[in-house]
DOBADREN-669539 format. One record per residue: y, x, z of N, C-alpha, C in turn. Coordinates in steps of 0.001 Angstrom, whole numbers, plus 500000, padded with zeros to 6 digits. Atoms other than C-alpha are relative to their C-alpha. Layout:
BEGIN
  n.north  n.east    n.up  ca.north  ca.east   ca.up  c.north  c.east    c.up
        Y       X       Z         Y        X       Z        Y       X       Z
...
END
This chain:
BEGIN
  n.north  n.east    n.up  ca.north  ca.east   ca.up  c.north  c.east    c.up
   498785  500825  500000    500000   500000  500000   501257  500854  500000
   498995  499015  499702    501972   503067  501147   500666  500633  498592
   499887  499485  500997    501371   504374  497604   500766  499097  499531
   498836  500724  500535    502656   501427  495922   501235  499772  500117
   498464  500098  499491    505618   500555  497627   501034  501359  499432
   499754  498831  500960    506166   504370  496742   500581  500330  499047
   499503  500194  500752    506141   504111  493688   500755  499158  499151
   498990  500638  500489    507870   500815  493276   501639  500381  500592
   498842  499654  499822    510633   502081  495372   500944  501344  499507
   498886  498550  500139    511481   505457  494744   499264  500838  498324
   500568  500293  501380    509185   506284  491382   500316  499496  498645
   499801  500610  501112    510103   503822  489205   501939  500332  500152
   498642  499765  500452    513967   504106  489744   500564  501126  499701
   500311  498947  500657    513478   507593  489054   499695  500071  498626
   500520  500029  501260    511824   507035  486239   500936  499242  498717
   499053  500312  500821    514179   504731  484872   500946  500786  500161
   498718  498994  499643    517148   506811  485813   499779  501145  498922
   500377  498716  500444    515445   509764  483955   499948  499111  497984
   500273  500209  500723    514527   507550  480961   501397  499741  499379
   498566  500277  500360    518258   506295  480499   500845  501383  499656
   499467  498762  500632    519243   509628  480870   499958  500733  498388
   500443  499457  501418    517409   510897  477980   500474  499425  498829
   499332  500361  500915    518584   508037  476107   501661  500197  499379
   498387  499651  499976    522121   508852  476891   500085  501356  499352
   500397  498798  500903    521303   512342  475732   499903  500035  498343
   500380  500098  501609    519499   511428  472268   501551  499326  499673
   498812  500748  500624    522558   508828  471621   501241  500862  499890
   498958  499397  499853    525157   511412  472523   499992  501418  498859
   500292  498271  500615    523734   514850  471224   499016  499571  498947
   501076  499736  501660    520657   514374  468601   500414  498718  499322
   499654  500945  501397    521706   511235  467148   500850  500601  499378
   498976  499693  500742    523286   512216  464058   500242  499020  498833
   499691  500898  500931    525071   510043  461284   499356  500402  498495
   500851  500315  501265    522903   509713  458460   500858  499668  498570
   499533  501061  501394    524998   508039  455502   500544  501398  499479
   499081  498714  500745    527122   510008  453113   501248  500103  500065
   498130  499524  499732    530205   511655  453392   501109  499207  499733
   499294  501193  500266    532780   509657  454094   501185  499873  500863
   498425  499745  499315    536838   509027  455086   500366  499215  500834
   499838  500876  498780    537875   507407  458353   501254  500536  500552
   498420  500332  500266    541672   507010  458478   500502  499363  501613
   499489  500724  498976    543195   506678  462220   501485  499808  499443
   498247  500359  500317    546563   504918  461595   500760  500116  500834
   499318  499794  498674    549546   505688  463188   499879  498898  501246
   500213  500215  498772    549697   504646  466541   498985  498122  500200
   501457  500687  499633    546185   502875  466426   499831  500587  501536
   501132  499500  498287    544667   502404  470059   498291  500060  499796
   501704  499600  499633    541309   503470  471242   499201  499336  499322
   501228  501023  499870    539536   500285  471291   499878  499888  498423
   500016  500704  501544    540603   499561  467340   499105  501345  499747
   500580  499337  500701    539261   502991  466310   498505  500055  500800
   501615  500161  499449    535889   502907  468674   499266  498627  498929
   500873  500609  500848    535353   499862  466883   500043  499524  498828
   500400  500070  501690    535534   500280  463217   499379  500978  500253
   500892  499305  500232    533548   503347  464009   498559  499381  500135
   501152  500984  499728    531115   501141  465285   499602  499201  499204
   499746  501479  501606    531442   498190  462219   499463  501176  499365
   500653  498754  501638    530654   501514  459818   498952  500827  500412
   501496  499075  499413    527549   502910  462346   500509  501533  499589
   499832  498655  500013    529704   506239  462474   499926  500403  501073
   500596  499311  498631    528698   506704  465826   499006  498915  500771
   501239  500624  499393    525568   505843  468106   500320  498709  500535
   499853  501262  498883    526872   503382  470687   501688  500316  500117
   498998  500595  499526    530954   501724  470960   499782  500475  501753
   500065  499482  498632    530049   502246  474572   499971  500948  500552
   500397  498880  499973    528875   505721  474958   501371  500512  499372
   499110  499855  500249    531668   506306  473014   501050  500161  500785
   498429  500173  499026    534363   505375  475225   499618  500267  501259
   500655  499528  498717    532242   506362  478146   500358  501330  500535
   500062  499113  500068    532315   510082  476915   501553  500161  499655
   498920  499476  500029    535888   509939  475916   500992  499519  501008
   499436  500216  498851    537078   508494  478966   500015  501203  500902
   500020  498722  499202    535267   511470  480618   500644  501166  499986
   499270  498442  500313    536700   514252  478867   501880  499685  499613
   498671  500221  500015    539836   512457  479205   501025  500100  498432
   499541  499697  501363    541076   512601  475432   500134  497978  499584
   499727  501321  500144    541300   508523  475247   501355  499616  498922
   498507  499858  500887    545166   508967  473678   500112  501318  499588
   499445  499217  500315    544755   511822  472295   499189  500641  498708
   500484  499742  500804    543211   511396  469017   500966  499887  498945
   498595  499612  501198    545842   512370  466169   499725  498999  498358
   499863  500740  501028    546844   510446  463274   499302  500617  498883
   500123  498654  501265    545498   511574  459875   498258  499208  499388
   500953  501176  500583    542792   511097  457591   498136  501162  500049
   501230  499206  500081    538930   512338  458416   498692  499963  499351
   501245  500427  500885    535847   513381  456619   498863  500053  501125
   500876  500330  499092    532879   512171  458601   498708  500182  499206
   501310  499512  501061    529629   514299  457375   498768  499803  500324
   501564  499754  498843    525960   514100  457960   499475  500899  500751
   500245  499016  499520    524597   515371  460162   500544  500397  501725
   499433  500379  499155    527635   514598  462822   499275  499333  501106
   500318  500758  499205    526740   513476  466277   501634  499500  500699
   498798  500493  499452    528942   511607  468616   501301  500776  500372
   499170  498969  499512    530529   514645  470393   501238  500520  498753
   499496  499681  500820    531554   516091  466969   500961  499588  499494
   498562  500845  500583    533519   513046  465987   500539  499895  501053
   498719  499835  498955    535531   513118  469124   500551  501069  499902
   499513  498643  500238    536058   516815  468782   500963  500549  498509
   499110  500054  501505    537319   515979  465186   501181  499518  500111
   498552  500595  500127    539738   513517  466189   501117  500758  500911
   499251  499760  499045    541120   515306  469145   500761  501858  499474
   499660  498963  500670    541689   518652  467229   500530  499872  498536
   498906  500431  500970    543350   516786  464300   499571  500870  498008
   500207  499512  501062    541230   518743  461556   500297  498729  499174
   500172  500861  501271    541769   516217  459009   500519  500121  498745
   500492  499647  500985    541715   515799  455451   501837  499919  499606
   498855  499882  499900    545236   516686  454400   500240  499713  498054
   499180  500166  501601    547268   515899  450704   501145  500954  500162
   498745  499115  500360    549538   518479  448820   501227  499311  499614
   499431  500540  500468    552462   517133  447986   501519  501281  499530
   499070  499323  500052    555390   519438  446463   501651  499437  499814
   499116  500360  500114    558867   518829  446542   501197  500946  499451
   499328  499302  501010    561168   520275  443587   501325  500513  500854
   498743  500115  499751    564306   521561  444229   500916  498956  499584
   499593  500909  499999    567081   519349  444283   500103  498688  499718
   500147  502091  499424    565892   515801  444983   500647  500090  501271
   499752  500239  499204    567237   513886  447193   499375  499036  500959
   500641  500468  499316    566212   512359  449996   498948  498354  499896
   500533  501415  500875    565396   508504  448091   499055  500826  498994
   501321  499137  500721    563357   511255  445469   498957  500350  500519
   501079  499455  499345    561369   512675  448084   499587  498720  500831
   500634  501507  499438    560619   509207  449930   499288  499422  498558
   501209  500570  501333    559181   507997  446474   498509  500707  499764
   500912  498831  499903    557289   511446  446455   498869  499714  500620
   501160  499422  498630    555781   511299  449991   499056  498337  499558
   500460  500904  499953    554810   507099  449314   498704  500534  498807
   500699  499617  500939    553288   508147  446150   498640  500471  499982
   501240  500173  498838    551031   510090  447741   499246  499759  501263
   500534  500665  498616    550060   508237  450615   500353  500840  501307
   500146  499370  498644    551386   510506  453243   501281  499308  500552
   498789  500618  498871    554647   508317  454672   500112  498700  499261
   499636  501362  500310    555989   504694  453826   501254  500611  499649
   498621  499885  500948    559429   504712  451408   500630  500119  501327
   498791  501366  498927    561322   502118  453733   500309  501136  501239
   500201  499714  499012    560170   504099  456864   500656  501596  499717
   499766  498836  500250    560989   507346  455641   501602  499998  499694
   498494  500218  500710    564711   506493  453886   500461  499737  501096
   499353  500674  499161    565485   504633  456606   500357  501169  501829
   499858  498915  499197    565176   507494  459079   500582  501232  500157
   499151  499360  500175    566581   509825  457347   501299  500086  499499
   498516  500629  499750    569710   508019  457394   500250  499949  501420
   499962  500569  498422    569413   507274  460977   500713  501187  500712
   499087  499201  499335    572303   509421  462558   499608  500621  501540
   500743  499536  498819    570700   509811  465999   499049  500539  499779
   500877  499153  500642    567930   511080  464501   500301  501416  499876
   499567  498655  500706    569638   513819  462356   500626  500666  501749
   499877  499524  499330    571331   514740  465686   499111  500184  500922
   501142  499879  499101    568201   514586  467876   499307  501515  499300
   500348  498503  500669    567198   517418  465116   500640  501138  499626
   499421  498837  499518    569954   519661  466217   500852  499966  498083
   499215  499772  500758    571636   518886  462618   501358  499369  499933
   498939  500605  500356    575079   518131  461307   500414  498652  499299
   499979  501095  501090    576112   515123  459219   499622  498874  500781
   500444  500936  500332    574943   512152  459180   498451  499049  499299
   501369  499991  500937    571727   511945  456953   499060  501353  500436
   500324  498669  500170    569257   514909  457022   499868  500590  498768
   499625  499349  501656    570172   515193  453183   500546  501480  500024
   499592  499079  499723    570322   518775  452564   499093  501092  500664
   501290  499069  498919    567782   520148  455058   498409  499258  499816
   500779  500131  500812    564717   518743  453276   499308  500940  499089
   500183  499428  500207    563614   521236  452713   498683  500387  498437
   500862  500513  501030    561981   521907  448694   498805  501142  500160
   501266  499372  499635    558428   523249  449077   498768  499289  499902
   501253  500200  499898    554967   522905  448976   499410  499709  501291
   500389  500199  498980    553743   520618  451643   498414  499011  500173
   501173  500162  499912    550401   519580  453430   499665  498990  501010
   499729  501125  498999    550090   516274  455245   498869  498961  499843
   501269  501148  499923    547456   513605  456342   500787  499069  499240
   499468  501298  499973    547763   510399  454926   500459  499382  500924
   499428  500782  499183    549873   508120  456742   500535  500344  501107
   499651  499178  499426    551249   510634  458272   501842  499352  500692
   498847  500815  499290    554722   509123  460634   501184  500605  499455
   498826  499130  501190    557782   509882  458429   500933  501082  501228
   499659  499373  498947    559126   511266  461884   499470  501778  499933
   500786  498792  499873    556383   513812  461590   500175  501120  498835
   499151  499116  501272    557578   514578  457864   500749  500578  499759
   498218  499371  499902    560911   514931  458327   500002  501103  500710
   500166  498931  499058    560621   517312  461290   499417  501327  499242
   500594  498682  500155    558420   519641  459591   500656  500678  498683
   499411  499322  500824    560624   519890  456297   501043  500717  500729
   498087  499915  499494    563937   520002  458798   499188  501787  500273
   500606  498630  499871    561749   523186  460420   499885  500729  498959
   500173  498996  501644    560892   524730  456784   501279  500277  499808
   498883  499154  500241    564322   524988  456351   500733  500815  500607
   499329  498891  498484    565338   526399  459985   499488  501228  499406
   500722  499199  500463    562429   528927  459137   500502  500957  498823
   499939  499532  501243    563026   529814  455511   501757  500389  499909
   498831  499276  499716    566944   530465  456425   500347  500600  501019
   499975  499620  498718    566669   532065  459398   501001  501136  500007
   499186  498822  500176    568127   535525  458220   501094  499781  498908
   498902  500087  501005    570635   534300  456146   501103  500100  500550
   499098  500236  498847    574273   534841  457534   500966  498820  499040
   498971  500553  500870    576322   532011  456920   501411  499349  500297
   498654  500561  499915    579755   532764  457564   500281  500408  498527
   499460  499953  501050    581849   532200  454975   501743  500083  499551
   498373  499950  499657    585532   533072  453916   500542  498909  499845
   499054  501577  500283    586456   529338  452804   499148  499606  500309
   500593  501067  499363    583647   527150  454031   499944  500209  501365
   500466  499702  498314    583526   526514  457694   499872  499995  500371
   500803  499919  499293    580752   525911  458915   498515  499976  498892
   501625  500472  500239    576729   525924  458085   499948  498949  498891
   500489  501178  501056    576733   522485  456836   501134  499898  498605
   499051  499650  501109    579830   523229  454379   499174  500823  499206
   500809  499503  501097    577638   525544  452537   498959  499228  499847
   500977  500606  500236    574755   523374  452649   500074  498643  498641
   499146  501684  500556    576950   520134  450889   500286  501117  499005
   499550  498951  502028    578066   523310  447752   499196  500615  499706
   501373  499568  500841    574658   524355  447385   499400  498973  499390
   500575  500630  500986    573484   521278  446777   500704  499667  498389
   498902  500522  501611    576289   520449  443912   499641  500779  499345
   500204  499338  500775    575471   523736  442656   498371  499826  499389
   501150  500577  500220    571858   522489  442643   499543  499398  499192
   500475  501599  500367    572240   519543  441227   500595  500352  498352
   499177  500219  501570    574785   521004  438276   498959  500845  499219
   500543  499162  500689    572117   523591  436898   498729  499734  499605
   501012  499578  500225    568687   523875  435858   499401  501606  500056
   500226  498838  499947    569267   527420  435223   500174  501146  500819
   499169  499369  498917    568989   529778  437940   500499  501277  500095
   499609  498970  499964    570432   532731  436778   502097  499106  499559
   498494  500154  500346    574279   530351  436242   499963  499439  501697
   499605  500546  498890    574196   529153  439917   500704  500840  500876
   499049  499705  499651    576310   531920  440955   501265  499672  499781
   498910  499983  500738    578650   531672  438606   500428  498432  500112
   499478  501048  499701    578950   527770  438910   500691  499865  501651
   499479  499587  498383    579072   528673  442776   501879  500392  500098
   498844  500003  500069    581980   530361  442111   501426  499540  499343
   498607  500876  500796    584036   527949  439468   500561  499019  501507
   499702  501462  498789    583675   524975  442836   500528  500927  501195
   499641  499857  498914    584772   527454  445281   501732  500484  499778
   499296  499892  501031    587578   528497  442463   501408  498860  500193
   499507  501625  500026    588602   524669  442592   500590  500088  501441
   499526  500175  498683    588791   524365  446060   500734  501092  500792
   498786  499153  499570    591106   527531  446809   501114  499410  499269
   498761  499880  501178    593358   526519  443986   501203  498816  500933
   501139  500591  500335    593370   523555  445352   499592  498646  498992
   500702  501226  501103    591247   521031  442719   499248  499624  500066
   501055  500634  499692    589176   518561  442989   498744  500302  499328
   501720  499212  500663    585233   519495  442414   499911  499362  498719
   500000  500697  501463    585254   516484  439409   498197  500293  499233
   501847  499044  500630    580887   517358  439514   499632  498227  500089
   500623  500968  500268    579100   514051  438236   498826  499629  500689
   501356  500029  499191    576000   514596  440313   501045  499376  501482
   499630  500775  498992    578174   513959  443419   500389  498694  499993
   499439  500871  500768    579828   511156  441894   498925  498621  499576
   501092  500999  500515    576223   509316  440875   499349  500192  501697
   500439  499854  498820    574818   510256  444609   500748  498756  501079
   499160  500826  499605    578001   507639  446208   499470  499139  499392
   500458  501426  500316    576100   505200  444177   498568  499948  499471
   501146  500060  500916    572728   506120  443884   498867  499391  500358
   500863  501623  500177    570838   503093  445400   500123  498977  499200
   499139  500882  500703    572926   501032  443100   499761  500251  498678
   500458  499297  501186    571976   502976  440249   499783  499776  498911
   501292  500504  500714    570759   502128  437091   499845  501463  498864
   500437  498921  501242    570668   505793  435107   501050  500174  499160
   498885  499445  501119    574118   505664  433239   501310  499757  500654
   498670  500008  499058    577321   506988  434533   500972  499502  498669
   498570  500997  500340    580455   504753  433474   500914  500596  499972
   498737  499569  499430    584139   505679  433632   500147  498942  501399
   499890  500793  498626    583955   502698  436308   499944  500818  501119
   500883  498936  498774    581591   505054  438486   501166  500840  500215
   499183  499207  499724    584336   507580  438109   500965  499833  500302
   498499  500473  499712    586994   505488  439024   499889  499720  501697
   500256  501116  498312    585386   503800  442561   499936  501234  500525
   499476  498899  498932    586348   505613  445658   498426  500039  500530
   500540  499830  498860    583550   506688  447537   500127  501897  500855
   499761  498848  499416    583138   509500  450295   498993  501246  499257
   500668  498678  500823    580993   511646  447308   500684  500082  498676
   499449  500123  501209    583070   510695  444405   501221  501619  499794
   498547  498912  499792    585202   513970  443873   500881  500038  499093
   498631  500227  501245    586756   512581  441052   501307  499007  500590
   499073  500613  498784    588715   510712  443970   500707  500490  500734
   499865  499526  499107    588363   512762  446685   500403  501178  500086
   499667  499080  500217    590200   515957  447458   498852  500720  500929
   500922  499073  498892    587680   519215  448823   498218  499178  499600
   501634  500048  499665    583735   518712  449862   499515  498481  499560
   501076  501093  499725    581394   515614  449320   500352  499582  501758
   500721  500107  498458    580923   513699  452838   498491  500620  500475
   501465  499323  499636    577556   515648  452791   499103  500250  498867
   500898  499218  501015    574861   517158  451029   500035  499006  498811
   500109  500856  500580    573970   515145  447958   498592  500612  499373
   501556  500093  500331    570061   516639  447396   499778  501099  500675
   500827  498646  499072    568052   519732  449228   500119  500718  498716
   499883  499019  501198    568998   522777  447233   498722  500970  501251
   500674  499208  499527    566708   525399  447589   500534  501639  500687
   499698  498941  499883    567013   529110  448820   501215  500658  499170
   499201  499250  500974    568612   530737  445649   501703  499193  499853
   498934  500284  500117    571393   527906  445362   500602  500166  501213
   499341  499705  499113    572046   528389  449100   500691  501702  500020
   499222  498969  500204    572538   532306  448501   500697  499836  498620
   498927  500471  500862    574529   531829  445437   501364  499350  500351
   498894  499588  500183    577252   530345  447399   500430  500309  501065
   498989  498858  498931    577436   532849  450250   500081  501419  499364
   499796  498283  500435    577504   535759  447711   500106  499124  498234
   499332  500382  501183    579144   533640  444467   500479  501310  499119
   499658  498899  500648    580074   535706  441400   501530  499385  499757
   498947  500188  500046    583389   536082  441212   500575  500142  498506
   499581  499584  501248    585916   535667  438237   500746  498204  499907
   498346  501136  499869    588512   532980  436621   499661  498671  499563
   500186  501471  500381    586669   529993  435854   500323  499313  500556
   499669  501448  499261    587487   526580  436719   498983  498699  499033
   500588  501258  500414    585895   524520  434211   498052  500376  499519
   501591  499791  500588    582391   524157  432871   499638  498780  498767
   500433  501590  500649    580441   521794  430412   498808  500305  499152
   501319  499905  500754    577302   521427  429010   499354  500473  498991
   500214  500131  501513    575656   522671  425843   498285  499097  499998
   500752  500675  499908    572910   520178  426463   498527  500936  499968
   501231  499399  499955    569867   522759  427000   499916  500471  501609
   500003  499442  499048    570548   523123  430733   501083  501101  500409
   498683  499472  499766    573187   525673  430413   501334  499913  499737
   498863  500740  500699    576751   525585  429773   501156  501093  500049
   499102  499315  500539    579803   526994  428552   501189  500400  501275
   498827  499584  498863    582758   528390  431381   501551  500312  498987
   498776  499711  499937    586155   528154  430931   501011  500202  501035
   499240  499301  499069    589368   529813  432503   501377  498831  499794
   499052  500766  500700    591817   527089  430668   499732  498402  499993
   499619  501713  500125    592255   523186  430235   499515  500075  498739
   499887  500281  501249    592834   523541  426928   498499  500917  499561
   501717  499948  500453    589756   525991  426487   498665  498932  500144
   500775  500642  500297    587664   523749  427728   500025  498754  499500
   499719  500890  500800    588734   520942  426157   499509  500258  498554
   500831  499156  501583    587447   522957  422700   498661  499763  500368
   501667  499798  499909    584212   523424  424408   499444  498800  500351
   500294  501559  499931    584072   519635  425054   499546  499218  498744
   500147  500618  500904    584617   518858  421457   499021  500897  499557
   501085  499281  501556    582135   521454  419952   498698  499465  500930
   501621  500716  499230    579267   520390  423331   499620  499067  499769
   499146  501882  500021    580415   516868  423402   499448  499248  499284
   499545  500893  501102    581578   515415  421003   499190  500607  498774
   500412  500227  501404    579863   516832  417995   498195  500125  499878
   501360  500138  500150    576366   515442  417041   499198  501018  499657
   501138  498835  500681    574695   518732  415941   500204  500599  501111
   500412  499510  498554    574995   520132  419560   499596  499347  500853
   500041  501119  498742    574167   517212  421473   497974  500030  500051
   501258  499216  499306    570677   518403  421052   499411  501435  500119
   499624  498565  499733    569691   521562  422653   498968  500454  500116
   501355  499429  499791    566697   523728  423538   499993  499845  501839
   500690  499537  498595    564985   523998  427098   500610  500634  501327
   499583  498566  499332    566800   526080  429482   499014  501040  500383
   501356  499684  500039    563111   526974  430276   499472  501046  499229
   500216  499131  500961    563147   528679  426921   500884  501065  499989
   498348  498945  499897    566252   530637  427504   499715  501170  501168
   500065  498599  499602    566384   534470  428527   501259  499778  500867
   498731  500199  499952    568735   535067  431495   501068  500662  499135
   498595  499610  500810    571439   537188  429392   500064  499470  499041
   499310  501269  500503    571613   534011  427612   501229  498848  500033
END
């Protein structure tokens, strides 16, 4: 009797105890996910319970329970990162917690040209799935923002830095922004930028982009550097069309007017005397040195020969010639490449 009791009392709850264990074991450590390779997308600020159980709905892990059992334990509950993961065979439970909580995930390239602007690169990032337009535009307008990120202005237009970047899907435009605003801290770090007529930082930042925006070619972005800084000693208004379409470029439709050039806004400089109210696209490196080391000399005007580069004048009346031969006459109005063009072209 002694025996029995025995083993119904102390025996068997042993035994179960030991048997549960093991199961808790196999379910945790040797179960592994069987299916084929495959992408499992935490969205921004998804909670726990939602991602335990679509892992569960798609049998990417043993047991919903065990699950949240083991990540309760190791305390990681909030602290599985946004982004997008590949879930392989072979995976046991542990693994996919150790995935989410170390943020390996499956990342998209996305590059960003020189001078776009900030509505260019929000089309960019939607495009490929790593931010929302709305969410992205709308933030980097957001003035508390830009000052929460230690910048000037108004917008973070300007510090957008153009580059080759690497981002989960659905990645928090917060998280975007930040890491271009950094690429550009970074990537100008050793630059000095005082300047004898701009005066401050973001003053060169707002005449790199113009110079940005007026070229294709980057062996004239000194030299345009120095017609706009030219202007503004003399002083004369900048009169650059890119700023001018930027004051209206939600409004947009692709063809500048004399209207456009007539309406006041704070980028119009066919209005306004001096600077833009702020950047008007992310210039890159080269247009930012270009205009803290501009080439000097007597231009003031400029104008197109429709291949990307363009003609400099010192005169009114010169360029007024170089208007009618760019211009105005149909056998220049189409041009070659700038692409194709040598610089001592």
């Amino acid at each position: 009797m002694k025996k029995i009791l025995f083993i119904f009392l102390v025996l068997a709850p042993l035994l179960g105890f030991a048997f549960a264990a093991v199961k808790i074991y196999a379910d945790v450590s040797i179960w592994k996910y069987k299916g084929p390779e495959t992408t499992f997308i935490i969205r921004a600020g998804e909670g726990f319970a939602s991602i335990n159980g679509r892992l569960a709905r798609e049998k990417l892990i043993s047991s919903a329970k065990l699950f949240h059992r083991v990540s309760q334990y190791k305390g990681v509950m909030t602290s599985f990162k946004t982004g997008e993961y590949l879930i392989k065979p072979g995976m046991n439970l542990l693994d996919v917690i150790d995935l989410f909580v170390t943020g390996q995930s499956l990342t998209v390239s996305v590059t960003i040209p020189e001078g776009r602007n900030l509505f260019d690169i929000g089309k960019l990032l939607e495009q490929a799935e790593i931010t929302n337009y709305d969410e992205f535009v709308a933030l980097a307008k957001n003035s508390d923002f830009v000052k929460e990120l230690g910048l000037e202005g108004a917008r973070v237009e300007g510090y957008l830095f153009p580059d080759t970047y690497h981002f989960s899907k659905n990645t928090p435009a917060a998280t975007v922004i930040r890491t271009m605003v950094n690429s550009f801290k970074s990537k100008t770090a050793d630059l000095d930028f005082t300047h004898p007529l701009l005066k401050t930082p973001h003053e060169v930042v707002i005449l790199a982009s113009v110079v940005e925006k007026e070229t294709g070619a980057a062996w004239e972005r000194p030299i345009i550097a120095g017609v706009f800084l030219n202007r503004l000693k003399k002083p004369m208004r900048l009169q650059s069309d890119p700023t001018t379409i930027y004051g209206i470029y939600e409004n947009w439709t692709g063809n500048l007017r004399k209207k456009h050039l007539q309406e006041t806004t704070p980028y119009n400089t066919y209005r306004i005397n001096g600077l833009p109210k702020g950047p008007i696209a992310n210039p890159g490196l080269e247009a930012i040195k270009a205009v803290l080391n501009p080439e000097e000399h007597g231009y003031y005007y400029f104008v197109s020969k429709n291949d990307g580069t363009h003609i400099f004048s010192t005169t009114y009346k010169d360029h007024n010639a170089a208007v009618e031969e760019w211009q105005k006459n149909p056998a220049n109005r189409k041009g070659r490449s700038w692409r194709e063009l040598q610089p001592n072209q």
